[in-house]
C-alpha positions as CSV (number, residue, x, y, z in Angstrom):
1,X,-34.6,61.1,-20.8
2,X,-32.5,58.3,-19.2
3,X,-34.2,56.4,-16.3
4,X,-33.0,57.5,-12.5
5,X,-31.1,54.4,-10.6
6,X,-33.7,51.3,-10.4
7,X,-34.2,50.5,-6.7
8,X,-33.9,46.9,-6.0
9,X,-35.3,45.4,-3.1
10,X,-33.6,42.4,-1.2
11,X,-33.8,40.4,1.9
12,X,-30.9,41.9,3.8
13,X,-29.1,42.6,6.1
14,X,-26.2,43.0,3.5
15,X,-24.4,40.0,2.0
16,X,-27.3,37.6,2.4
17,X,-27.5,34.9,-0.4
18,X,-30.4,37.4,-1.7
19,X,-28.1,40.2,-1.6
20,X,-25.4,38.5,-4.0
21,X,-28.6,37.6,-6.4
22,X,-29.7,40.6,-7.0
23,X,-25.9,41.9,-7.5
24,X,-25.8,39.1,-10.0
25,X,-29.4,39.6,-11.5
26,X,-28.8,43.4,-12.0
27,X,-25.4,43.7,-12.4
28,X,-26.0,44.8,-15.9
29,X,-28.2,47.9,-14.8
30,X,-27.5,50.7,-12.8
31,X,-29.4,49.8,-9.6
32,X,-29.4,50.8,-5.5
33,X,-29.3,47.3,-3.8
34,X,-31.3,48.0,-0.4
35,X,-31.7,45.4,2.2
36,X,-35.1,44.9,4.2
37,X,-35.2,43.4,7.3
38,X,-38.0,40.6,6.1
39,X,-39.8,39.3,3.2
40,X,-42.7,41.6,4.1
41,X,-41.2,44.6,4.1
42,X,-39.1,43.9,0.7
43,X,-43.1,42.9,-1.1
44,X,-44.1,46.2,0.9
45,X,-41.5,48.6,-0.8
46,X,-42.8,47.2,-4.2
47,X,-46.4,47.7,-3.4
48,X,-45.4,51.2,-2.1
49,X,-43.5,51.8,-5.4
50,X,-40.4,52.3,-3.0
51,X,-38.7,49.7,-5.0
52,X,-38.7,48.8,-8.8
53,X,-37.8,46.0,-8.1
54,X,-37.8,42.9,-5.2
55,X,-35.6,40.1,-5.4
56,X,-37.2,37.1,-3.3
57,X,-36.0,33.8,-2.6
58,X,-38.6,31.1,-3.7
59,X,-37.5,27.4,-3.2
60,X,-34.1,26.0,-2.9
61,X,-33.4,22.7,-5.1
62,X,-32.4,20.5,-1.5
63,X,-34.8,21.8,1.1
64,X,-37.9,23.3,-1.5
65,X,-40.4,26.3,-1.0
66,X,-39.5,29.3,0.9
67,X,-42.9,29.0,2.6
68,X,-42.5,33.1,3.8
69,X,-42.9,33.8,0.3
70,X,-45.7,31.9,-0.6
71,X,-47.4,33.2,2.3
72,X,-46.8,36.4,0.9
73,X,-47.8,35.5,-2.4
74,X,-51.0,34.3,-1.3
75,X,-51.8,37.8,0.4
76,X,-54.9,36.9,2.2
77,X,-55.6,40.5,3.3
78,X,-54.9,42.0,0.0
79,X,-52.0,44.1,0.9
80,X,-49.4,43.4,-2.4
81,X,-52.6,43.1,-5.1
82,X,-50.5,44.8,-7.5
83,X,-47.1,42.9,-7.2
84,X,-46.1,40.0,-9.7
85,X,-43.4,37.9,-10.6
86,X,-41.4,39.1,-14.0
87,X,-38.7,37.2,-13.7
88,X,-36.2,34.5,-12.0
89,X,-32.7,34.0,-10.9
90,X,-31.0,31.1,-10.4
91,X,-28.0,30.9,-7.5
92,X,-25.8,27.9,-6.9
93,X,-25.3,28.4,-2.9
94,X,-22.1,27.1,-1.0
95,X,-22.5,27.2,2.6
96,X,-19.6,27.8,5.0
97,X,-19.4,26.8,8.7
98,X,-18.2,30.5,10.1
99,X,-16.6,31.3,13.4
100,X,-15.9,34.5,15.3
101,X,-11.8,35.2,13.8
102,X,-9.1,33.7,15.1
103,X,-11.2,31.2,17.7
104,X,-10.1,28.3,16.0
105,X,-6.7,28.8,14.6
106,X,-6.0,25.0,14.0
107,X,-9.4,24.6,11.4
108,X,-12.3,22.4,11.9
109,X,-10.7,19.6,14.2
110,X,-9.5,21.9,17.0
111,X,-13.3,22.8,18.0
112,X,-13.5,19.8,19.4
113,X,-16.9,20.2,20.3
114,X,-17.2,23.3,22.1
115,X,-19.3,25.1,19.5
116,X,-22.9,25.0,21.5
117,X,-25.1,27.2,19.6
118,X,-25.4,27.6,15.7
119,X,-27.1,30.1,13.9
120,X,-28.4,30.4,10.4
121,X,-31.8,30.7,8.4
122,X,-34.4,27.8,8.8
123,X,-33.9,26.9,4.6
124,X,-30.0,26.1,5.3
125,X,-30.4,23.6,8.2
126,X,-31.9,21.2,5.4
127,X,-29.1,21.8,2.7
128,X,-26.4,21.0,5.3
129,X,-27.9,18.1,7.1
130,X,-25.3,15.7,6.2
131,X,-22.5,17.8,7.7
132,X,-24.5,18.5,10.7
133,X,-25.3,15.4,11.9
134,X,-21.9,14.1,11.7
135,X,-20.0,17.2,13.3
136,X,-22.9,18.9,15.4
137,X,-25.4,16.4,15.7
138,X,-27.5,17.2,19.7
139,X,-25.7,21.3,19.5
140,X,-28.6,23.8,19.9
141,X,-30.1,25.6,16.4
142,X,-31.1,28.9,16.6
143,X,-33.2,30.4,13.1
144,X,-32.2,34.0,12.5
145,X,-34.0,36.3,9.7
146,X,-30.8,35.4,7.0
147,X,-27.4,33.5,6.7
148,X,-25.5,36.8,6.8
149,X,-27.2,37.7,9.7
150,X,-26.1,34.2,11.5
151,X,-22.4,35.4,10.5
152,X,-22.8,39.0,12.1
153,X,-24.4,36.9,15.1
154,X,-21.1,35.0,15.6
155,X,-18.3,37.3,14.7
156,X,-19.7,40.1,17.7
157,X,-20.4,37.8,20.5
158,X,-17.4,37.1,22.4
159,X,-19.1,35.5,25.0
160,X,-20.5,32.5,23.5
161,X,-18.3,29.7,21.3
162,X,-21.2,29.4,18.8
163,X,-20.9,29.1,14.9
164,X,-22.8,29.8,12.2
165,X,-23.7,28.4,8.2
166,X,-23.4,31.2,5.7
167,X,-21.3,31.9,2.6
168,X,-18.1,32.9,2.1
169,X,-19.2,36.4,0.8
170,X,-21.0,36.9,4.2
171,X,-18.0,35.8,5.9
172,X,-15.5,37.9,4.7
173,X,-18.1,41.1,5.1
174,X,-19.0,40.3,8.5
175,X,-14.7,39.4,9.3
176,X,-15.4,35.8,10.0
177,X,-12.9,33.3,9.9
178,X,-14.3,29.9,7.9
179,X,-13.6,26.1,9.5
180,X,-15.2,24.4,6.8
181,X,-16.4,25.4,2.9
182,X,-18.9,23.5,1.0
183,X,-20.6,21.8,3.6
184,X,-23.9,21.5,1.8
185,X,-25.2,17.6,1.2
186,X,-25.2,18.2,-3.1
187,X,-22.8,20.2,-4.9
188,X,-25.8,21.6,-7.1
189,X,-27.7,23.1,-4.4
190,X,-29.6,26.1,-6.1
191,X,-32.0,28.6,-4.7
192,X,-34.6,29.7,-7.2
193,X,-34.9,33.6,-6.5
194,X,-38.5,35.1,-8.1
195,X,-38.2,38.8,-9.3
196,X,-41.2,40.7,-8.2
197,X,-42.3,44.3,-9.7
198,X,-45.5,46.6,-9.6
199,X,-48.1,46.2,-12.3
200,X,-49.4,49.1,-11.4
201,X,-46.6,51.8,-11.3
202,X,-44.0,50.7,-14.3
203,X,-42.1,53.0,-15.8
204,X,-41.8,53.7,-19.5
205,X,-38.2,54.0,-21.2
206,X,-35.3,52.9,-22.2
207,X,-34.8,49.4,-20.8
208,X,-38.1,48.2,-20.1
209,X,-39.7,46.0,-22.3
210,X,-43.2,46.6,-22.7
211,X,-45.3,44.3,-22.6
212,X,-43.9,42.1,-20.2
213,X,-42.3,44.6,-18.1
214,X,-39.2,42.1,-17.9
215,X,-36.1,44.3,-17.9
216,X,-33.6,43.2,-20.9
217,X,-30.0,43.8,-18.6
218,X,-31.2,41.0,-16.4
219,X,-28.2,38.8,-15.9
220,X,-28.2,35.5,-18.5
221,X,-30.0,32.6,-17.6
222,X,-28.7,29.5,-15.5
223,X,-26.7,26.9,-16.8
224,X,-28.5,24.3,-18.8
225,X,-29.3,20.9,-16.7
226,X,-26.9,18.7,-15.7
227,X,-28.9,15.6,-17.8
228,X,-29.3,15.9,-21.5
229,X,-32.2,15.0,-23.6
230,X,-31.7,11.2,-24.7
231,X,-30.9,10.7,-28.2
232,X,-33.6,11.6,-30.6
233,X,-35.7,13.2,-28.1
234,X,-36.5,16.9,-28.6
235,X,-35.2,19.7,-26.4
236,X,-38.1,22.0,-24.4
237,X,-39.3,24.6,-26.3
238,X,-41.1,26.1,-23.3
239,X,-39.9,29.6,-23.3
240,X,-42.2,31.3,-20.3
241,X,-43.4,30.5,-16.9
242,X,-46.8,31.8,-15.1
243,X,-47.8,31.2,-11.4
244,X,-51.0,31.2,-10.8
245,X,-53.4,30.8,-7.0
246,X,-56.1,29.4,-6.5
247,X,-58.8,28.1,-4.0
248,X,-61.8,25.5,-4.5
249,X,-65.2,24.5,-2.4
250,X,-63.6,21.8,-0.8
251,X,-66.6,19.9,-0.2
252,X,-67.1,19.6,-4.1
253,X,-66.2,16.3,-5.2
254,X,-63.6,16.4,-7.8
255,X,-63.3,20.3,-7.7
256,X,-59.3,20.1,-7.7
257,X,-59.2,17.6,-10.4
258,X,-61.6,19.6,-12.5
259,X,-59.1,22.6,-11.8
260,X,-55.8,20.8,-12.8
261,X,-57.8,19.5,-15.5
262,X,-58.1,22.6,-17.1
263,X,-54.1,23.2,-17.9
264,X,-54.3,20.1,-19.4
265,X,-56.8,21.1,-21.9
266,X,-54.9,24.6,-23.0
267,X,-51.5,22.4,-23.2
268,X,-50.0,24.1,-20.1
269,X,-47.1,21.8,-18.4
270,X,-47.3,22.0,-14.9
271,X,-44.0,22.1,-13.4
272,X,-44.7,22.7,-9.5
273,X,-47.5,22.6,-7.1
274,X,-47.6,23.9,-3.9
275,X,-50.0,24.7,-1.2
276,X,-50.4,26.7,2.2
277,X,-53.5,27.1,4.4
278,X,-55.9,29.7,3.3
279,X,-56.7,30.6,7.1
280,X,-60.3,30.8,6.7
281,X,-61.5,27.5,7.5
282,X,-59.1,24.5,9.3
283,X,-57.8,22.3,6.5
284,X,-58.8,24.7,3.6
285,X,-56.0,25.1,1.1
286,X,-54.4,28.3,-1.5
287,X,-53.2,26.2,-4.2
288,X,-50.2,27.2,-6.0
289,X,-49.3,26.4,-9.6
290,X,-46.4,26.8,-12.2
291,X,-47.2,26.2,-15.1
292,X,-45.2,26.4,-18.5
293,X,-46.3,27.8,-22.2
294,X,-44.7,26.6,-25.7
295,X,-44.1,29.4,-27.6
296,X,-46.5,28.5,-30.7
297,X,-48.7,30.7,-31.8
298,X,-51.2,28.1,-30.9
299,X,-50.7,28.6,-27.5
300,X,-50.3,32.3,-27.3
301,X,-53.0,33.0,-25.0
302,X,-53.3,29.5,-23.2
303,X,-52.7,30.9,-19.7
304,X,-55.8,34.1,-20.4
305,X,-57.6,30.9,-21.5
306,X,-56.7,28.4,-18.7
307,X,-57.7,31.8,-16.1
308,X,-61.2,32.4,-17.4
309,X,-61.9,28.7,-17.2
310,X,-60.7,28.3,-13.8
311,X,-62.4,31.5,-12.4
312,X,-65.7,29.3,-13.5
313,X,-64.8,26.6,-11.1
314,X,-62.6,27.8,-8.5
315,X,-63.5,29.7,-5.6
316,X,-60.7,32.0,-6.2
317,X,-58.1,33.0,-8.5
318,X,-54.7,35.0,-9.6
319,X,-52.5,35.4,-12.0
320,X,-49.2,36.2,-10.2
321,X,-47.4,36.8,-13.3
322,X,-45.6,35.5,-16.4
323,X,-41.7,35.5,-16.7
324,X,-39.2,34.4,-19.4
325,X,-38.0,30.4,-18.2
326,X,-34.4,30.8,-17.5
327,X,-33.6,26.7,-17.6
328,X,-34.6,26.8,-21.1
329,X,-33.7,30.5,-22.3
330,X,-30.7,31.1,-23.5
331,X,-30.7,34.9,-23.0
332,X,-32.7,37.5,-22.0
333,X,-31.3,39.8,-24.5
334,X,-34.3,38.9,-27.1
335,X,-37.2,39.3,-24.5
């Protein structure tokens, strides 16, 4: 029997950058899009089993983590134990400087300053700092929940000249008029979406792979980086990605060099680290770690490895999920 409509979970309101990535991821599936107002309610609907699926932003290339979803991720009261990462999605973002229609029929120029207030989310003020500081440098920034919501912000309020940073998609759905396109500092500014799902309530059936629970109609990987291997060098062969948490005593000398130690040992690249405070004790740190496997047989079970060896010395620990690498995939077709 063919599978219902997958619900996919997003931050909304509607044409937020993480509305147009999970179009893009899923647009090869029959799927309801459905906005949430925040980053916990989106990991809530998958914990609930509300949503198949959760698209989340996780670090932008410029500005880097998301820190909501780490936050999230970290789940200190143990309200999203079941939700893991199967997947990624990566989206080149263009940011627009958006005006209510019409208030600036001559373009960028004819502000001439009388935009006071901008609006947009806190990750985009670092992507366009360039363009700020020349044209807006001393106007008042106001964070709001999403980009698209910055957009609907501006095009309603006829009683303040403000502006807002969002992308063209939100500006057309929101009937914004655009003074300025591209304004972000690198023309390879990328966010880095994570793809979250329950371990707990999958679904059996026609497109749902198994084991890994990574749906096969996700959209095809990124394009390859910019930078080529140099001549004679080998390209990666690493094929899947895991996230792991962690905490340590501390007050142990060398405890965190023991821990990293211990990808070393199972042949586990480390690609990222971040941290956030683990709220039980002042300057006490969740550790977070991306780490990537070769696809030898050798290495098959490097990361169950690497996770009973760092239960031994860490405090705590989680596996937060394995996903097919979409830098070095070429499809997801084969997963």
């Amino acid at each position: 029997m063919p599978l219902s409509s997958l619900q996919v979970a997003f931050l909304g309101p509607p044409a937020s950058f993480s509305h147009q990535a999970a179009a893009e991821s899923f647009r090869r599936a029959t799927a309801d899009l459905v906005p949430h107002v925040s980053f916990a309610d989106a990991f809530a609907a998958v914990q609930r089993g509300d949503a198949d699926y959760a698209v989340i932003p996780f670090e932008n290339s410029t500005n880097g983590s998301v820190v909501q979803t780490l936050d999230l991720l970290a789940d200190r009261n143990d309200l999203y134990k079941d939700v893991k990462v199967c997947g990624e999605y990566y989206l080149t973002v263009h940011h627009c400087l958006v005006v209510r229609k019409g208030s600036y029929p001559g373009g960028l120029p004819s502000y001439d300053g009388s935009i006071t207030k901008l609006y947009t989310h806190p990750q985009a003020w670092g992507q366009c700092d360039m363009f700020l500081s020349r044209y807006f440098k001393g106007v008042e920034r106001q964070d709001v929940s999403s980009t698209s919501k910055g957009a609907e912000i501006v095009a309603k309020d006829t009683a303040e000249q403000g502006g807002a940073i969002a992308s063209r998609f939100a500006a057309e759905y929101h009937g914004n008029g655009i003074l300025a396109e591209n304004i972000e500092d690198r023309s390879d500014n990328t966010t880095r979406f994570l793809i979250l799902r329950n371990i707990q309530s999958l679904r059996t059936g026609e497109g749902y792979h198994q084991s890994l629970s990574i749906p096969p109609y996700l959209s095809a990987p990124a394009p390859a980086p910019a930078s080529d291997p140099a001549p004679g060098q080998p390209q990666s062969e690493t094929t899947h990605k895991t996230l792991i948490s962690f905490s340590i005593n501390h007050s142990s000398p060398g405890a965190l060099a023991s821990a990293l130690l211990i990808f070393k040992a199972q042949g586990l690249n480390l690609t990222s680290i971040n941290t956030r405070p683990s709220l039980k004790r002042a300057w006490q740190y969740i550790f977070f770690v991306e780490c990537g496997r070769q696809p030898s047989n050798e290495n098959k079970d490097a990361v169950l490895k690497a996770l009973n060896d760092l239960r031994m010395v860490a405090e705590s620990c989680r596996d937060l999920g394995t996903w097919r690498d979409q830098l070095g995939a070429e499809t997801l077709q084969d997963v």
